[in-house]
N, C-alpha and C positions, 0 to 999 in steps of 0.2 A: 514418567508422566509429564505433561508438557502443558503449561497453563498458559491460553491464550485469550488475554485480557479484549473485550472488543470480539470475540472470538465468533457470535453470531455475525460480522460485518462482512462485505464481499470479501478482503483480503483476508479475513479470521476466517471463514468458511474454506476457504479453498485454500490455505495453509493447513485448518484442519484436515483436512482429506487427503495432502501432503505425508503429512505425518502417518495419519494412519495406513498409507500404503507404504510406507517405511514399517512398520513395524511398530508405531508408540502409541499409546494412551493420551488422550488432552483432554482437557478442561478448558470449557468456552466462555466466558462469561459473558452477560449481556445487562444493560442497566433498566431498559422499558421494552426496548423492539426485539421480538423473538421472533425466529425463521427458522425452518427444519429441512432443507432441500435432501431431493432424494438419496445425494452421494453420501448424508451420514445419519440420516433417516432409522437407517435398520441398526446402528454405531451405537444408540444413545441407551446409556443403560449398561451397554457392554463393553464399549471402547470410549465411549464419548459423555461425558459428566458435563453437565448443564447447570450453569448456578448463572443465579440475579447478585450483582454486586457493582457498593458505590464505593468506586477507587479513593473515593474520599474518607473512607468509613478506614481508619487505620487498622483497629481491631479489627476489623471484618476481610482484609484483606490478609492479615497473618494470620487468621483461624481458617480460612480457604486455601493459602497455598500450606500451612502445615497438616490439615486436616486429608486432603489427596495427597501429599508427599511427595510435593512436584518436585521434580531435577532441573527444571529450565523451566522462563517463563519469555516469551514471547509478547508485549505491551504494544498493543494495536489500540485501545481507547483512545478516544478521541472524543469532545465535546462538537457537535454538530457546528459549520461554519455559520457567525451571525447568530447562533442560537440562545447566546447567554449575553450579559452586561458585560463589560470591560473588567470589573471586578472580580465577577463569577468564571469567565472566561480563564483569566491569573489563577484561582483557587484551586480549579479541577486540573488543569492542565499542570501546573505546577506539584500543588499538592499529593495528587494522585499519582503523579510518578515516584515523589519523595515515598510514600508508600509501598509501592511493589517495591522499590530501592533495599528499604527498610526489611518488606516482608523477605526478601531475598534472601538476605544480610544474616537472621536471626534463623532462617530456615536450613542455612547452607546450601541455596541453589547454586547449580555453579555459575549461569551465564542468562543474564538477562540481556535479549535482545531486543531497543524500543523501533516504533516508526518515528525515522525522520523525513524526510520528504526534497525531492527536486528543488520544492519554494526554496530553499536553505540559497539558490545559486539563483535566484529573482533578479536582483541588485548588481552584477556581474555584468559588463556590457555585453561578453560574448564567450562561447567556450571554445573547445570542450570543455565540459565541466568535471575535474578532477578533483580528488578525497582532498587532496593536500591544498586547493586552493586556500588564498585570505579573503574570507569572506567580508564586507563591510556590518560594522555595528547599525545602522539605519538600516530597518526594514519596513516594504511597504504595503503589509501586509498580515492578518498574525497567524496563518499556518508562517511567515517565513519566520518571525517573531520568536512563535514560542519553538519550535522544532528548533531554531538556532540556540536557543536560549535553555532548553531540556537536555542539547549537547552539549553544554559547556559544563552543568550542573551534571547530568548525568558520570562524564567521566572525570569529571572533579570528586565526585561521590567516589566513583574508584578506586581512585587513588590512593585514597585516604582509608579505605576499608577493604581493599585487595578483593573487591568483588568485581567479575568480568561482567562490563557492560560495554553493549555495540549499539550502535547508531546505526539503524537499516533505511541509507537515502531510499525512497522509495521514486520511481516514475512515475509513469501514468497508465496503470495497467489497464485494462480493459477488458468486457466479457460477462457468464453470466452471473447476475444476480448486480449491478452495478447499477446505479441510479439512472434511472430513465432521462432525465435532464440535467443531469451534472456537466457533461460532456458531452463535446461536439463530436467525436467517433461514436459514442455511443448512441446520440441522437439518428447519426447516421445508420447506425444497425438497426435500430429499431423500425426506423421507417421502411428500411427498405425490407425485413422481414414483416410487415402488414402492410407494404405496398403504396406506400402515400410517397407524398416528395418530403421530402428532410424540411422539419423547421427551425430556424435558427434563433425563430425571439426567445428571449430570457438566459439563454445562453449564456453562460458564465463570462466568454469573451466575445459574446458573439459569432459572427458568422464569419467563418475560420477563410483563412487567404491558401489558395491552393500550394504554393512552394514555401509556406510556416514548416518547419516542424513540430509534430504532433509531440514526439516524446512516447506513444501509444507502446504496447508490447504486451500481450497474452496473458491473461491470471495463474494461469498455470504454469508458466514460468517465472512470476514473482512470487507464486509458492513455494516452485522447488529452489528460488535463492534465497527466503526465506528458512528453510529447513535445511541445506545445507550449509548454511551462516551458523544457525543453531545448533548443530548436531557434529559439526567441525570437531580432532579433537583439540585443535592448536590455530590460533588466530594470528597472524602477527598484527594486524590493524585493529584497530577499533573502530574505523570509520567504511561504509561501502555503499558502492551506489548501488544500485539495482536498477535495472535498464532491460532494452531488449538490443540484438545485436549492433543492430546499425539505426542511426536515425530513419524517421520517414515524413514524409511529408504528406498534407494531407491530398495532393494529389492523390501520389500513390493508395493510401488507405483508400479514397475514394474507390482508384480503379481497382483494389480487390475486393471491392462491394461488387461492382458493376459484372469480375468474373464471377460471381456465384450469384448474382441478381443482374441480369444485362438491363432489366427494365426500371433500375433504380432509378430513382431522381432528384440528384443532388447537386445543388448550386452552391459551389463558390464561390468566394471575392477571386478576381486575375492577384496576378503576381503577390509582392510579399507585403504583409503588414511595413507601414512607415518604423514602425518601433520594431522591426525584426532583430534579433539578434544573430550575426552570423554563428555559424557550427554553432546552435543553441540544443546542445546534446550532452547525455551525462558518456563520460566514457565508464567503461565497466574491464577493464585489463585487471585491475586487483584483483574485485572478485573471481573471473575468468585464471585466474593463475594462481591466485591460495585457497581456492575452493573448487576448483573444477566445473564452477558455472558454465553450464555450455544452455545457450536458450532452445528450447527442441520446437516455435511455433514459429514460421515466418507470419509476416502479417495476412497472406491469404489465406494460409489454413486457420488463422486464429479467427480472422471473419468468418470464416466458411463455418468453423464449430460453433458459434459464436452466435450466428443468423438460424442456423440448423434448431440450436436450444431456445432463440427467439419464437422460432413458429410450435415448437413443442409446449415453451409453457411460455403463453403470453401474457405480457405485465399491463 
């Protein structure tokens, strides 16, 4: 049984579905926003346990993972970016980990795996970005903040209590069930499956420069390096990135909208952001050689599936 904290979120949905095409049982947890998509729809009940739970609630997270009888727990919560006070932000994100940590610890799960995130290498003038970089203590930002800050606690916790915990860098996946305006690939999918031209206001960075790299790579290959991160029986690291094969730019994204949409309509900025970073890419060789991550989407077919599930179920 596999307890995936955050377990309703784009990445918790489709790490669930991960799993249970492996063979396992999970438990999803969600705090307010609940979603039931069709892939584990018919799961729940049978394969798939659904619980409300505030990572914060100590008790409440050691009577959930002892009461399912979890073997692994997966910690995908996250507090919404900008959603809380600078205080409250510290509490959940800190405290809620020290939690699952905890509930781990007394339950004898064997391996908790958290999200850390790309931000972790923000601050870095250029990469590739590799597990063993020195990251700088200044961050300017708090996804880089706390995910720096949850790894250093996290396996400092370890150490001291021989419980396995992994740091899962995450990319920048993409696909369905992903915030309609989070992201500028996304933006681009979305439009071009209901046919408008891509809008770029509000945009997190704005309106993306065609030779940036995106960082982008398919949900369902940050599933399955999520599941087999987890399900490993021998780790030598504790840190991995999780990537898609090669960097892309969003040129290219573009033009594999345009092969499955020729009539999309997507504006660019020319050449590269002033602040580009050159190689600003995670490498992934670890994971690819002590897990056998191999990515199975290039980024056309992952648009192509991608724009397909857009016109089926439109957001």
């Amino acid at each position: 049984m596999i307890l995936i904290t955050g377990g309703l979120g784009f990445i918790g949905l489709h790490a669930a579905k991960r799993f249970l095409d492996t063979g396992e049982q999970v438990v999803l947890t969600h705090y307010r926003v609940r979603r039931e998509p069709d892939f584990i729809k018919d799961e729940i009940g049978k394969r798939v346990f659904i619980e409300t739970l505030d990572v914060t609630a100590g008790h409440d997270v050691i009577d959930l993972v002892r009461r399912h009888k979890a073997t692994g727990i997966v910690h995908l919560a996250v507090p919404g970016l900008a959603a809380l006070s600078a205080a409250e932000d510290y509490r959940v994100n800190v405290t809620g980990f020290l939690n699952i940590l905890e509930a781990a610890r007394l339950c004898d799960v064997k391996r908790v795996s958290f999200a850390s995130s790309v931000a972790v290498y923000a601050s870095l003038p250029a990469g590739p970005f590799r597990e063993d970089a020195l990251l700088p203590v200044r961050s300017g930002n708090a996804t880089e903040t706390f995910k720096k800050a949850l790894e250093i606690l996290g396996l400092h916790y370890a150490e001291r209590t021989n419980l396995e915990v992994v740091a899962l860098r995450i990319g920048a996946p993409f696909g369905p069930l992903y915030h309609t305006r989070a992201a500028a690939t996304s933006r681009i999918c979305h439009a071009a499956a209901r046919g408008v031209p891509t809008d770029f206001k509000g945009a997190r960075r704005g309106a993306p420069y065609e030779e940036d790299e995106t960082g982008s790579f398919y949900i369902k290959d940050c599933a399955l390096a999520i599941q087999l991160i987890q399900m490993a029986d021998k780790l030598p690291h504790r840190i991995y990135n999780i990537s898609g094969e090669k960097p892309v730019t969003y040129r290219e994204f573009a033009g594999a909208v345009k092969s499955v949409v020729p009539e999309a309509q997507i504006s660019l900025l020319p050449g590269r952001n002033p602040q580009h970073r050159s190689n600003g890419y995670m490498d992934i060789n670890r994971i690819k050689e002590e897990v056998g991550y191999r990515p199975h989407y290039d980024v056309k077919r992952g648009v192509e599936e991608y724009i397909d599930w857009l016109r089926r179920h439109p957001e």
